[in-house]
Every structure is written in C-alpha cells, then in structure tokens.
C-alpha positions, 0 to 999 in steps of 0.5 A, a space after each residue: 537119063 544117062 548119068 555123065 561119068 566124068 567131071 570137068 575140071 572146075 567140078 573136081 576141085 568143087 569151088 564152083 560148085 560150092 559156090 553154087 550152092 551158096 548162091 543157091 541157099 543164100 537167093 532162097 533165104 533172102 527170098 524167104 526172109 522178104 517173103 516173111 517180112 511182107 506177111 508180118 506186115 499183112 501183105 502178099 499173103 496169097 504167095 507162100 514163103 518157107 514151109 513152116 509150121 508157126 508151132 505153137 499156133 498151128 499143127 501138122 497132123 501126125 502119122 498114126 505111127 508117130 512115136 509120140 509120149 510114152 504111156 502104160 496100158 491098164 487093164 479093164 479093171 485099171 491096174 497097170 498090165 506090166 508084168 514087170 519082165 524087164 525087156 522094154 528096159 533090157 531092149 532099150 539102147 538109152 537105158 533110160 527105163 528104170 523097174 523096180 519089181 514087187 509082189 503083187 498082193 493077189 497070189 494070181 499075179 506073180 509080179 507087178 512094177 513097183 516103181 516104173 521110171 522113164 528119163 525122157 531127157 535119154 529116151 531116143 524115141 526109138 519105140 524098142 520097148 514097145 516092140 519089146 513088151 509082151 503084153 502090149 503094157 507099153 506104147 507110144 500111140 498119144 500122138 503127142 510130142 515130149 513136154 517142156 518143162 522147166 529146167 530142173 532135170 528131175 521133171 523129166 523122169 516120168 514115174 508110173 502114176 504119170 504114165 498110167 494117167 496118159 492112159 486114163 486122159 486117152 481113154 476119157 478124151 480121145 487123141 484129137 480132145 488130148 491133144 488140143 490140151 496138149 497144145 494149149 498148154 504149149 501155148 501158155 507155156 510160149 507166152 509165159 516161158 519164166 513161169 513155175 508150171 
C-alpha cells in the first residue's frame, strides 16, 4: 500500500479530523455502554461488548515473564541467599530498596541482610534487581500483582520476613494454588474495602 504524502487542506488543520476521532471514540462508547446495560440485565449475552476483564471476579492469565511481587529466594536449608552485595538497591532507579548488612554468625558466610526493605508504593516494577542479583537471591516470578492495603503508607514497605515468606507460600502451594489465594483475598477486600486487613 502506497502511503499518500500530501494532506488535503481540511487534513492540515485536523478539525475534521479530530472531529472523526470523537465521533469514532464517542459511537464505540455508547455501543459499549448499551451493550453493558443489556448483560447487567441478562440479555444479549452471546454479543461481547468492551474487552474487560471483571477483576476481582474474573483473571487474565499471566505471561510467565510477568513481573509480578517481589520475593527473596532461600537456600535448601531455608536462610535467605542474599549475600547483602547491594547491586539490586545500586541498579535500582526508584531507590526504593533498602539493606542494612550484618555478620553472619557462621565464619563461612561473610555477610547476610540484616534488614531487607522494599517500599512497593516507589517500586516501578521494572525487575533491575533481579537482573542485578548474582545469586539469583531476588525474583519477581509470583505471578502476582501488588496488594492493596489500607491507606497507611507504612504497610507498603515489605521487611524480609515477608519476602522470605513469598518464597516459602510458593514452594508449599504452587503459582496456580498462590494465586487463587491472592485472588480471594482481593475478593473480601472489594466487598469489604473499610475494613482493617
């Protein structure tokens, strides 16, 4: 197909044409809406309206690449593997990570993270720190999207216990068992939104 370099005159000043794209945006809402209205009340269900997923109630499967929670990987005796070398909070561009380093107790381990925070409400889910990590001590592989919590800032920041514990649900359950969790929760959660979790 030949792309047509010149515009007309009415293409040039883009009135027409934004007045297309309203129309445009406009006829597909009204569409939808009606659509919407007719499956509330139980009819026309076999036409699909808007492609939209009714979250809590209904999932859309995620990719296995998706970025989902953070949580840090332990060893087969179950201590934390994070060596506390700081490039997942150095390769981090929120600077949402905090480590505060310790000596380890055993002579053979030099270090270990004392404290291990991450602030969720900065984190950009970009997944820096996983591909920074050398010991593969973090990853973002729980298939699960961020909580909601209520609207004290503080329940965002994620200690380590927490983060060891993403590790130890995973292994227990599985991804498909964790996440039915997960979305139950968000289901007790829509219906009671005032309550203290």
């Amino acid at each position: 197909m030949k792309r047509r370099e010149e515009m007309g005159f009415f293409e040039r000043l883009y009135v027409v044409e934004a007045f297309k794209g309203v129309v445009l945006t406009f006829s597909r809402l009204m569409r939808n809406l009606f659509l919407h209205v007719l499956h509330t009340a139980g009819l026309a269900k076999d036409v699909k309206a808007a492609a939209s997923i009714q979250y809590p109630n209904e999932r859309r499967p995620y990719p296995a690449r998706y970025r989902g929670r953070h949580r840090l990987t332990l060893n087969s005796d179950g201590s934390i593997k994070c060596t506390s070398c700081f490039l997942c909070a150095t390769a981090c561009p929120a600077r949402c990570i905090y480590i505060e380093a310790s000596e380890h107790e055993d002579a053979a381990i030099e270090k270990f993270p004392h404290r291990y925070e991450i602030d969720t409400l900065l984190c950009i889910y970009c997944g820096y720190c996983v591909e920074a990590c050398p010991v593969d001590a973090i990853r973002m592989d729980t298939g699960l999207h961020p909580e909601i919590y209520p609207p004290d800032p503080r329940l965002f920041i994620e200690d380590k216990e927490t983060l060891m514990e993403r590790s130890r649900l995973l292994e227990t359950y599985g991804p498909e068992r964790l996440f039915q969790m997960h979305m139950k929760r968000m289901q007790e959660i829509e219906k009671h939104p005032f309550e203290a979790a």
